[in-house]
C-alpha positions as CSV (number, residue, x, y, z in Angstrom):
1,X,35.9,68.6,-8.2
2,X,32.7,69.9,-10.4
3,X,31.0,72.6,-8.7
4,X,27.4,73.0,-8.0
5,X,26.9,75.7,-10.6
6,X,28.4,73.6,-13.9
7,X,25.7,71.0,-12.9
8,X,23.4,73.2,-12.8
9,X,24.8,74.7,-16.3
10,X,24.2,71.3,-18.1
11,X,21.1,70.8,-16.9
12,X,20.1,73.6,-19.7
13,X,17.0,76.1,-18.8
14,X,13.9,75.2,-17.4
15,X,10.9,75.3,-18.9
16,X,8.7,78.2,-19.1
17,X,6.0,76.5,-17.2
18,X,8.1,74.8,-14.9
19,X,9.8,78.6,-13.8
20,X,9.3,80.3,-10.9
21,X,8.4,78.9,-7.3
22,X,8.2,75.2,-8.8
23,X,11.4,73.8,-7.3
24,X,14.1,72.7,-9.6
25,X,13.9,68.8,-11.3
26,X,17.0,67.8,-13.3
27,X,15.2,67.0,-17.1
28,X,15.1,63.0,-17.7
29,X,17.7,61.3,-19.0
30,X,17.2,60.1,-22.9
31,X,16.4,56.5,-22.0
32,X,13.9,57.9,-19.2
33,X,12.1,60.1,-21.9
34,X,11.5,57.5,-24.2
35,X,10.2,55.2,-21.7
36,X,8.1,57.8,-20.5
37,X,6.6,58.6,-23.9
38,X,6.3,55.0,-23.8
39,X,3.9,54.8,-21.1
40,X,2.0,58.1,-22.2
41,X,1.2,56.6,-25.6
42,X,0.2,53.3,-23.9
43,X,-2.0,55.5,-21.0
44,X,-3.9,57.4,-23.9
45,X,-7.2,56.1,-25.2
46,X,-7.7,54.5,-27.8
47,X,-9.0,56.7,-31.0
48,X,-12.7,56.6,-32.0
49,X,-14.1,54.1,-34.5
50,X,-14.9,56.3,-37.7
51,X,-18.3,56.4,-37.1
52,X,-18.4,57.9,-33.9
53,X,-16.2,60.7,-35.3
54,X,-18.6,61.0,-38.6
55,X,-21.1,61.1,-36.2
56,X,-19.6,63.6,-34.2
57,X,-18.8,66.1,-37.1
58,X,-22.5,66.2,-37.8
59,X,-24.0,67.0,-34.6
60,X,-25.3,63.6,-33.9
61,X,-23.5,63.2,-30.7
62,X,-22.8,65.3,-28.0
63,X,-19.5,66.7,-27.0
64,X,-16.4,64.3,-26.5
65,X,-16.7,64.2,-23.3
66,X,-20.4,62.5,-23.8
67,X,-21.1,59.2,-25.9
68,X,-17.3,59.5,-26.8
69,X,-16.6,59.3,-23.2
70,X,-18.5,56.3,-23.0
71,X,-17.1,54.5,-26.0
72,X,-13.8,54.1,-24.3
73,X,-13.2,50.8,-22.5
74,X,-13.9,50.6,-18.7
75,X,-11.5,51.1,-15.9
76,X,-9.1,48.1,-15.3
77,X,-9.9,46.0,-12.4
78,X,-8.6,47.0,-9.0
79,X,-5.1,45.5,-9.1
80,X,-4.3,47.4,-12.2
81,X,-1.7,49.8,-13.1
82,X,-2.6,53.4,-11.8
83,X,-3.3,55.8,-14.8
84,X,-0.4,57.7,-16.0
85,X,1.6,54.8,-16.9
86,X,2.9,53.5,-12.8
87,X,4.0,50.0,-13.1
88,X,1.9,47.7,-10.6
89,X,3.5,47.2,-7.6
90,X,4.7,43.2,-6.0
91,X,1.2,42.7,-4.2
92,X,-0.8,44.0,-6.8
93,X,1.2,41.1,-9.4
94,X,0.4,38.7,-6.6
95,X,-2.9,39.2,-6.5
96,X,-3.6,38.9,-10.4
97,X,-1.2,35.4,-10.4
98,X,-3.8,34.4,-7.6
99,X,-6.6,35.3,-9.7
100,X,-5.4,33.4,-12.7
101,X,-4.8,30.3,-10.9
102,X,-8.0,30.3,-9.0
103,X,-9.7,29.9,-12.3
104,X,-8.2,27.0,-12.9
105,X,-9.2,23.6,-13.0
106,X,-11.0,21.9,-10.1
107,X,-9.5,19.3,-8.1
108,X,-9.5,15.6,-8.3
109,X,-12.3,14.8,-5.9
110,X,-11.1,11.9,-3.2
111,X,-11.7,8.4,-4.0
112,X,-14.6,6.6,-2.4
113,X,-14.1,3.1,-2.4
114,X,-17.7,2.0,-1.6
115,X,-18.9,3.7,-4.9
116,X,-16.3,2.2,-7.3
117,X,-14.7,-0.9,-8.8
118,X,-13.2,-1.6,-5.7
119,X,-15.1,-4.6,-3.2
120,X,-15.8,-2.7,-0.1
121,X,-18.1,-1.2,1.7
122,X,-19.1,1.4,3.8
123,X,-19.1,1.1,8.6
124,X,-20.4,4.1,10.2
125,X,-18.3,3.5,13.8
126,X,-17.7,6.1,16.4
127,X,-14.1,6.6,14.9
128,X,-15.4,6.7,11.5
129,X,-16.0,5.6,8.4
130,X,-14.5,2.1,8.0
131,X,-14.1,0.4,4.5
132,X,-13.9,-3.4,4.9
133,X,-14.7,-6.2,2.6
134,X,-15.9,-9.5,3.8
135,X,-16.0,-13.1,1.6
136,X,-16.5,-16.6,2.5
137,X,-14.8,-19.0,1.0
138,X,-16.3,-22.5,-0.1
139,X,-16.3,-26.0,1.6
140,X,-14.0,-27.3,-1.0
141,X,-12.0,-24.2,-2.1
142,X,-8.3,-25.1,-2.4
143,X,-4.9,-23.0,-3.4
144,X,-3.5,-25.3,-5.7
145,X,-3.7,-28.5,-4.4
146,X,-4.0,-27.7,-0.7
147,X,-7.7,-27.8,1.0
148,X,-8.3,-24.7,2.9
149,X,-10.7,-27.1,5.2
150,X,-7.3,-28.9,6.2
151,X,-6.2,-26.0,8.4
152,X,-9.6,-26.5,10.4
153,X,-8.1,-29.9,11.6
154,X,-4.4,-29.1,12.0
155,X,-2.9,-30.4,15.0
156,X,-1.7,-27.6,17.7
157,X,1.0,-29.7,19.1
158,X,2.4,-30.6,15.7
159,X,2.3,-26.5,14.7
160,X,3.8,-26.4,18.7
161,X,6.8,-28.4,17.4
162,X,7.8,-27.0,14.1
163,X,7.4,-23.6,15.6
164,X,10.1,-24.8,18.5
165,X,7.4,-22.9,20.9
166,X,5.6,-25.0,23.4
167,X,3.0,-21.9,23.9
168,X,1.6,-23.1,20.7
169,X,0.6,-26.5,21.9
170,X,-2.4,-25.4,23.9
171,X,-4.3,-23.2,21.1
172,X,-7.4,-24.1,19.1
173,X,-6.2,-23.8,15.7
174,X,-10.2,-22.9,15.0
175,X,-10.2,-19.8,16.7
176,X,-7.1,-18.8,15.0
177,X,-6.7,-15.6,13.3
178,X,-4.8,-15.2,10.0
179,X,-3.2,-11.5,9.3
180,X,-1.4,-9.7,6.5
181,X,-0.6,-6.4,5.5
182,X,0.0,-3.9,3.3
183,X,2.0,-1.0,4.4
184,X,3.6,2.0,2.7
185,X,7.0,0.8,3.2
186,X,9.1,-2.0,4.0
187,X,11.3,0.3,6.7
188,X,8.9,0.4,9.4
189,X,9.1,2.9,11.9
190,X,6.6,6.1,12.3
191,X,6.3,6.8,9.4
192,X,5.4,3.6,7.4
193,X,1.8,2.7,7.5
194,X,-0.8,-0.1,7.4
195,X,-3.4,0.7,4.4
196,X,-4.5,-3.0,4.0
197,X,-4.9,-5.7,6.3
198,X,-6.1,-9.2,5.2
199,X,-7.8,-10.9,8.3
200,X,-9.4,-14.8,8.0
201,X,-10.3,-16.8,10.6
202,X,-12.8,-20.3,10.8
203,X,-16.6,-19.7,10.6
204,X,-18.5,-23.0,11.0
205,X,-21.5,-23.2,9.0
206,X,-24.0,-23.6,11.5
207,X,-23.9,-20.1,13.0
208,X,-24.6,-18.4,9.8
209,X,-26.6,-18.4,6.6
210,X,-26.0,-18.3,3.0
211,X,-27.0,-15.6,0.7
212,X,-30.6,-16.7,0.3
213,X,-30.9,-18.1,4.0
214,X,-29.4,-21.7,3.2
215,X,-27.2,-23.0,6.2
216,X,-24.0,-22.6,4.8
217,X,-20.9,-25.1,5.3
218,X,-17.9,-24.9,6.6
219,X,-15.8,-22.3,6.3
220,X,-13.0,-19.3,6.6
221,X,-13.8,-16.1,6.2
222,X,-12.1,-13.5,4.4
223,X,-12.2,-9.6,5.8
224,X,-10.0,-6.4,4.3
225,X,-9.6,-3.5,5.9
226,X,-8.9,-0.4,3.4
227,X,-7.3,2.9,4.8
228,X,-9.2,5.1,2.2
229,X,-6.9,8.3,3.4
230,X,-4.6,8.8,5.5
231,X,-5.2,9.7,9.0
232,X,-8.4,7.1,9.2
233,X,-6.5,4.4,11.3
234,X,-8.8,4.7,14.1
235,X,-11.8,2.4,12.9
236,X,-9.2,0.1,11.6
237,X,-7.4,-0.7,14.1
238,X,-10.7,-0.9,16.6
239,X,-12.0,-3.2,14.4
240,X,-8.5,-5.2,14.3
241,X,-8.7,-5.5,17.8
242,X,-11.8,-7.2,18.3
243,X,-10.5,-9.9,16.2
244,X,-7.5,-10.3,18.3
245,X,-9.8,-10.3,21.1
246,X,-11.7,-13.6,20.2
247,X,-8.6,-15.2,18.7
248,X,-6.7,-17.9,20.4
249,X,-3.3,-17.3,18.1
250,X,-2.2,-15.2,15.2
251,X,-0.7,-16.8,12.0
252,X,1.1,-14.7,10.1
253,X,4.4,-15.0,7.6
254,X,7.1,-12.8,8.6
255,X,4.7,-10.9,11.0
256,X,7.1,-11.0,14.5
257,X,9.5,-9.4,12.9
258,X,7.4,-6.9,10.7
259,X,4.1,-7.1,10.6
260,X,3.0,-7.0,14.5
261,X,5.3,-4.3,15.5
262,X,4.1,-1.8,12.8
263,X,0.6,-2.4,14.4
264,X,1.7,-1.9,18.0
265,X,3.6,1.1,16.7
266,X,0.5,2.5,15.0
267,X,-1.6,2.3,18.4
268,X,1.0,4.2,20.1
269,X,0.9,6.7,17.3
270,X,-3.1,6.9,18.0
271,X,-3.0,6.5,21.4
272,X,-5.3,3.6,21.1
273,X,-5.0,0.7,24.4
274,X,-2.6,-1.9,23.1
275,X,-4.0,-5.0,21.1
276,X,-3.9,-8.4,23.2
277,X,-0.7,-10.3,23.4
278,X,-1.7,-13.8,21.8
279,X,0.7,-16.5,21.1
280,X,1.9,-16.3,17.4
281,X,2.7,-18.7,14.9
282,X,5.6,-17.4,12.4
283,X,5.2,-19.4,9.2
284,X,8.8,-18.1,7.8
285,X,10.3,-19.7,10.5
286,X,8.5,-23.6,10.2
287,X,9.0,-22.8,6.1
288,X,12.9,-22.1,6.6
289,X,13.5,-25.3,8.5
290,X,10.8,-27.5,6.6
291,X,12.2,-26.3,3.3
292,X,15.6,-25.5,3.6
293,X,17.0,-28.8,1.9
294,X,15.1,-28.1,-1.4
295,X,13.9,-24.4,-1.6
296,X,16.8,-22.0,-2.4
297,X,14.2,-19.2,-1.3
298,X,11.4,-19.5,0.3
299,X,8.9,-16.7,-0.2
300,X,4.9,-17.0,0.2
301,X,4.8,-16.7,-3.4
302,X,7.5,-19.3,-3.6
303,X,6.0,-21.5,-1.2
304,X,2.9,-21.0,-3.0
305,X,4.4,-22.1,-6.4
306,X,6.7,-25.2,-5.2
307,X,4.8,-26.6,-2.1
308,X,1.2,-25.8,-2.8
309,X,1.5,-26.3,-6.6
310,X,-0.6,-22.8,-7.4
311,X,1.0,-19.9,-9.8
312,X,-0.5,-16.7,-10.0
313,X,-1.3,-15.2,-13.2
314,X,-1.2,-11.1,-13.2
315,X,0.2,-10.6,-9.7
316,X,1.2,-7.2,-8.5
317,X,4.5,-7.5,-7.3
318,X,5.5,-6.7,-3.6
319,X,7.8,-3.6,-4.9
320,X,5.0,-1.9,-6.6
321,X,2.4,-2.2,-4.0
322,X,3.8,1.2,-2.2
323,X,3.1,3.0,-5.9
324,X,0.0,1.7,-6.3
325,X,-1.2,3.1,-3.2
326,X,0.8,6.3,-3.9
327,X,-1.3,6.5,-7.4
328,X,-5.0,5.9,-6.1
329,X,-4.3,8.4,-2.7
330,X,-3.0,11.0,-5.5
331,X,-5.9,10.4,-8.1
332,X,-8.4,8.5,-7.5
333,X,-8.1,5.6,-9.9
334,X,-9.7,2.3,-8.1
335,X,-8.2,-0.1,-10.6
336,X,-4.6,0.8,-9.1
337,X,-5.8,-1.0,-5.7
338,X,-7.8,-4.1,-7.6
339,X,-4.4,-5.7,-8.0
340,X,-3.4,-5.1,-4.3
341,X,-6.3,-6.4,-2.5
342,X,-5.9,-9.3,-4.6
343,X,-2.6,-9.7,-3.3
344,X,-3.5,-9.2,-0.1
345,X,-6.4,-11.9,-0.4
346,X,-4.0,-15.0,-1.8
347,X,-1.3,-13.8,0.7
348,X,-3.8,-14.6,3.9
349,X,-5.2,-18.1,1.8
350,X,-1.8,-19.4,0.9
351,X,-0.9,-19.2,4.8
352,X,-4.1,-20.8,5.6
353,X,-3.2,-23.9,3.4
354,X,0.2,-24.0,4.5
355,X,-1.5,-24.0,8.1
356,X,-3.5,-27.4,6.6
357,X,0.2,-29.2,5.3
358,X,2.0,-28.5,7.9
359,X,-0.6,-29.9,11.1
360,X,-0.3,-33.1,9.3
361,X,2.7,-33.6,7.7
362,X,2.6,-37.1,6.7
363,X,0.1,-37.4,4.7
364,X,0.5,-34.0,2.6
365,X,4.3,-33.1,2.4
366,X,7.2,-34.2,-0.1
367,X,10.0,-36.3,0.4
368,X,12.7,-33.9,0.8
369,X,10.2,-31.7,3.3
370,X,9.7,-34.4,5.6
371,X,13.1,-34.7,6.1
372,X,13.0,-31.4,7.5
373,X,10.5,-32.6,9.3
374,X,11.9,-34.6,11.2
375,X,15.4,-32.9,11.6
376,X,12.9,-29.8,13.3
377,X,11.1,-32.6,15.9
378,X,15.0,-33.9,16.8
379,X,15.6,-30.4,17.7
380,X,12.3,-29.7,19.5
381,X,12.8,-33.8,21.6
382,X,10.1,-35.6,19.5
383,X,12.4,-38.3,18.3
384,X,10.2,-41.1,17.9
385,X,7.8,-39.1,15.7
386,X,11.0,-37.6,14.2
387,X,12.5,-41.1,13.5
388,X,8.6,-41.8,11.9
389,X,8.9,-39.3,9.7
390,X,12.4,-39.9,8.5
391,X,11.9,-44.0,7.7
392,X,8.8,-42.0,5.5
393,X,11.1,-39.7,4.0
394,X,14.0,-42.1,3.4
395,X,11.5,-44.9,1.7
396,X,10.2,-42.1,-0.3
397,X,13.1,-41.2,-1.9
398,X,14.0,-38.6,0.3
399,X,17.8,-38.9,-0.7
400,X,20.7,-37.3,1.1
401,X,18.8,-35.4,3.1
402,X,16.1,-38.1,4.7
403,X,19.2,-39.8,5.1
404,X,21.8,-37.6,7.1
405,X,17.9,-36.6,9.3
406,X,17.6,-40.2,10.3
407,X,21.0,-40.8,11.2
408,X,21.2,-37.8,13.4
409,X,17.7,-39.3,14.7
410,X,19.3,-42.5,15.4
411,X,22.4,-40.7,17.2
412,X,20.4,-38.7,19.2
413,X,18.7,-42.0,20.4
414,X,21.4,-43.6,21.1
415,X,21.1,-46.0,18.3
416,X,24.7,-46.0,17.0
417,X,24.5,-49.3,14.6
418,X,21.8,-47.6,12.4
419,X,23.7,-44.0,12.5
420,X,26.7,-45.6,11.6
421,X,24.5,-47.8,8.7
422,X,23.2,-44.2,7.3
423,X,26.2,-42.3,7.8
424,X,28.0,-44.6,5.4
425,X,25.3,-44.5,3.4
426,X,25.5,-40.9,2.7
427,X,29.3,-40.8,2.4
428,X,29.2,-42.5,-0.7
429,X,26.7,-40.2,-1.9
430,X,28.0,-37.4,-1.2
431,X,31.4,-35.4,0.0
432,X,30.6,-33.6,3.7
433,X,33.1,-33.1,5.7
434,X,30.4,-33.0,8.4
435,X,29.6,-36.7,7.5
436,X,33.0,-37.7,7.5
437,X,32.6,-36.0,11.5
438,X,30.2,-38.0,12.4
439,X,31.9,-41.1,10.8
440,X,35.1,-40.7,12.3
441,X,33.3,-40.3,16.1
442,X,31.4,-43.4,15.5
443,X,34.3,-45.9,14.5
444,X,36.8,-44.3,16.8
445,X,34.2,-44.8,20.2
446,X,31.9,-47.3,18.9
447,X,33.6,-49.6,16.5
448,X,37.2,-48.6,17.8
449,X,38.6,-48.7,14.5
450,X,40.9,-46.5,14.8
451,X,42.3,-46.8,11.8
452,X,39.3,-46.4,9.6
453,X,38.8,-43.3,12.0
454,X,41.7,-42.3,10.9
455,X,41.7,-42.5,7.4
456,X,38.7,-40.1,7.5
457,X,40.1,-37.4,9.9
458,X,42.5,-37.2,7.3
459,X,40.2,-36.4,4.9
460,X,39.2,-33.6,6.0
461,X,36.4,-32.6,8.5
462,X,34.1,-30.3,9.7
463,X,36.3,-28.9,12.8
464,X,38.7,-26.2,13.2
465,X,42.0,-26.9,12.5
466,X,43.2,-27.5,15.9
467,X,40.5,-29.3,16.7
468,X,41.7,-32.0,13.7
469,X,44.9,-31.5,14.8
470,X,44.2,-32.7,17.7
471,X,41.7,-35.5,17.2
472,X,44.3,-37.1,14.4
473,X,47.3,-37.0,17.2
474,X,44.7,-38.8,19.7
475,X,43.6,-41.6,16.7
476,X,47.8,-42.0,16.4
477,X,48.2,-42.8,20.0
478,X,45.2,-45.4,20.0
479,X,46.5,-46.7,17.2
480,X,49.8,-47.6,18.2
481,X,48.7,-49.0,21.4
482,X,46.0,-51.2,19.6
483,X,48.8,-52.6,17.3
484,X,52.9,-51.8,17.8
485,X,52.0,-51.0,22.0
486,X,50.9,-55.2,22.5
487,X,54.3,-56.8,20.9
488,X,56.6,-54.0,22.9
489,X,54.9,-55.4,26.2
490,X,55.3,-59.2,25.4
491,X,58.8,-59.5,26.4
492,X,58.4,-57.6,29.8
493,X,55.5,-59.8,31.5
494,X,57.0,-63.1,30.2
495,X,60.1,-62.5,32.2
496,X,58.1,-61.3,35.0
497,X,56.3,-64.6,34.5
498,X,59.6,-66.5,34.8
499,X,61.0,-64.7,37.7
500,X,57.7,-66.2,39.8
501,X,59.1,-69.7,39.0
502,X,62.0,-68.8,41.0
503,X,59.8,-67.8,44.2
504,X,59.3,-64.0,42.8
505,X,56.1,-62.5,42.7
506,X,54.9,-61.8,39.5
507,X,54.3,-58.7,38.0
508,X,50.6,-57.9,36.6
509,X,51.0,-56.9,33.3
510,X,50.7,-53.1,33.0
511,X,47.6,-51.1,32.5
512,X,46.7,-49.3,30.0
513,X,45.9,-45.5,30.4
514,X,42.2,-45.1,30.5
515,X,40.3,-43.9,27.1
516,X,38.3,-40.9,27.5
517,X,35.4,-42.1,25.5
518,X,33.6,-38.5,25.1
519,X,37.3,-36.5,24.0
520,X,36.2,-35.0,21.3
């Protein structure tokens, strides 16, 4: 183990100033010298221009410790390294970096809708400022072919009936309120939000004025709501609630399953009073059983393109509406919303002319749609209007489906001669088991054909396999009955007829088991 002493012995002598009651430092290492000569040279000042020095050497300045003095550059900035060469310490780092970023450059200012591209304006309410735009559309505007006016006149109990909700019946389709929103997700839940809403709703003319005073006509008008920043929900959804106030019904597409929840769920999370609960018309719903025979989706935008005959040209699509709204909260740029509002705008119209085709059906709807027609009024109990509108739809080239509507009409009424006159019909059109059902149940207890009922349980239909199993074994049984069963009973009741010749009573001829017309 090294003693104290040969330590002390490499250490080498001290030096002279260094000697006496200083206490003892071991001499820096190489490395530690170097770096310390290092910082020395980078600690002295820098040398005096040539001038200064001329100068000096002649007398013209004072002393070095005068102008020379004052040649040398200032004193760093507090933060700097401490003279001798120290390196800064972590806060004093921290405090430059904070410096250099604070000179950077300023920040995006927010974006102000009112003072932009963007069509809204400015509400000073006691919640806030509330950004809304507000149009009227014209007597004879249209979406594609459809009137807007139409919806004005659309009958409640037809809308009742499509709908399959009798609450619906009652309502003035005038007072009705049309909604749609944008929201900053499709998830729902707390954290997706509503940042447009598209409201319309029937303005007659007489109650308001024109632009330069005229009466004006006729008339929905158009109202957008803009959540400028988040965290401004409050006017909004004041202002959304006055509307629902004066409503009679809401319209929306999709909005009972998405659109009216996220609003109840955002006055909860402002602890706002509830909005009113108003019966509501789901147009997804009516457009599903209207169109399901010759849409394979059915979309607004579908809807829009295939019933209503309109295509729009530069739409934003519905997955980029989140970014867009992402974009203009981050930066500012209005022309990332123009798309969205507009959106917004044909989203509320296309449901307001869908409002108009559907409340009168007959007059505005395809073949194949009023077939769906009237297979939704069989299911709601309106079968004569349902039987109506399925002659319409059959002699309008309806095809299969106006077809296989009317026969279920005709069933359902207990008309089984025209059911059985369209069910066979639509079997030689087209292969359905469930045709060949509704075939097989008709000759077997209305013609009693058992054979022909037969023949087409054997096909194939639409029942479980025990179920067919079954209904084939009970066609078998008639069958033999109706043919081999008579001749095997002949022989019996003619001797029974002979033996009463002889005094005997006779013997009735035997029963058959009773049919259980309904066995399905």
């Amino acid at each position: 183990m090294t003693s104290f002493k040969s330590k002390l012995a490499r250490l080498g002598p001290l030096p002279a100033e260094r000697r006496g009651t200083a206490p003892l430092a071991p001499a820096p290492a190489p490395l530690a010298r170097e770096r310390a000569a290092e910082d020395d040279r980078a600690s002295a000042p820098p040398p005096a221009p040539p001038a200064l020095c001329e100068a000096a050497a002649a007398g013209a300045l004072p002393a070095a410790g005068g102008a020379v003095e004052a040649a040398r550059p200032r004193a760093a900035a507090p933060g700097a390294a401490a003279a001798g060469g120290a390196r800064p310490s972590l806060d004093e780092l921290r405090d430059r970096i904070s410096r250099i970023v604070a000179r950077g450059a300023p920040p995006t200012p927010r974006a102000d809708p009112a003072r932009g591209e963007l069509p809204f304006h400015v509400e000073q309410t006691p919640g806030g400022p509330l950004y809304v735009s507000r149009t009227r559309s014209l007597a004879a505007a249209r979406v594609g072919r459809a009137p807007l006016v139409a919806a004005r006149d659309a009958d409640p109990a037809m809308l009742a009936l499509l709908a399959l909700d009798p609450a619906l019946a009652g309502c003035d389709v005038r007072r009705a309120l049309f909604l749609d929103t944008e929201t900053t997700g499709l998830a729902g839940g707390t954290g997706t939000v509503p940042f447009l809403i598209g409201l319309a709703w029937f303005d007659p003319g007489a109650a308001s004025a024109g632009p330069l005073g005229e009466p004006s006509s006729d008339g929905f008008v158009m109202e957008q709501l803009l959540l400028r920043r988040l965290g401004e929900e409050e006017p909004i959804l004041r202002r959304l609630a006055e509307r629902l106030e004066g409503a009679s019904m809401i319209i929306t597409y999709n909005g009972k399953a998405f659109d009216m929840p996220l609003l109840r769920t955002r006055y909860v999370m402002n602890r706002l009073p509830a909005p009113p609960e108003l019966p509501h018309l789901d147009l997804v719903h009516v457009a599903r059983r209207i169109h399901k025979a010759r849409l394979k989706t059915r979309t607004l935008i579908a809807l829009e393109h295939d019933v209503l005959g309109r295509v729009r040209v530069g739409d934003v699509p519905g997955g980029e509406i989140v970014a867009c709204y992402a974009h203009f909260l981050r930066t500012g740029d209005e022309e990332a919303l123009l798309g969205v509002v507009e959106h917004n705008a044909a989203d509320v119209l296309a449901m307001v002319a869908l409002v108009g085709l559907y409340g009168e059906p007959l007059g505005s709807l395809a073949a194949g749609d009023l077939a769906g027609v009237a297979a939704t009024l069989r299911r709601a109990g309106a079968l004569e209007r349902a039987a109506e509108l399925a002659d319409a739809a059959v002699e309008r080239g309806g095809g299969a489906a106006a077809r296989r509507a009317r026969g279920d009409i005709a069933k359902a009424r207990g008309d089984k001669a025209r059911a059985l006159s369209d069910y066979e019909a639509l079997a030689a059109e087209i292969d359905d088991p469930a045709v060949r059902l509704e075939l097989a149940k008709l000759y077997e207890h209305h013609v009693r054909a058992f054979s022909r009922a037969l023949d087409l349980a054997d096909q194939g239909t639409a029942e479980p396999e025990p179920a067919q199993a079954r209904r084939r074994a009970r066609l078998r049984r008639k069958l033999d009955r109706a043919t081999g069963g008579a001749a095997a009973l002949a022989l019996p009741f003619e001797r029974a007829v002979a033996g009463g010749a002889d005094g005997a009573r006779p013997c009735a001829p035997p029963a058959a088991a009773p049919e259980r017309e309904g066995e399905e």
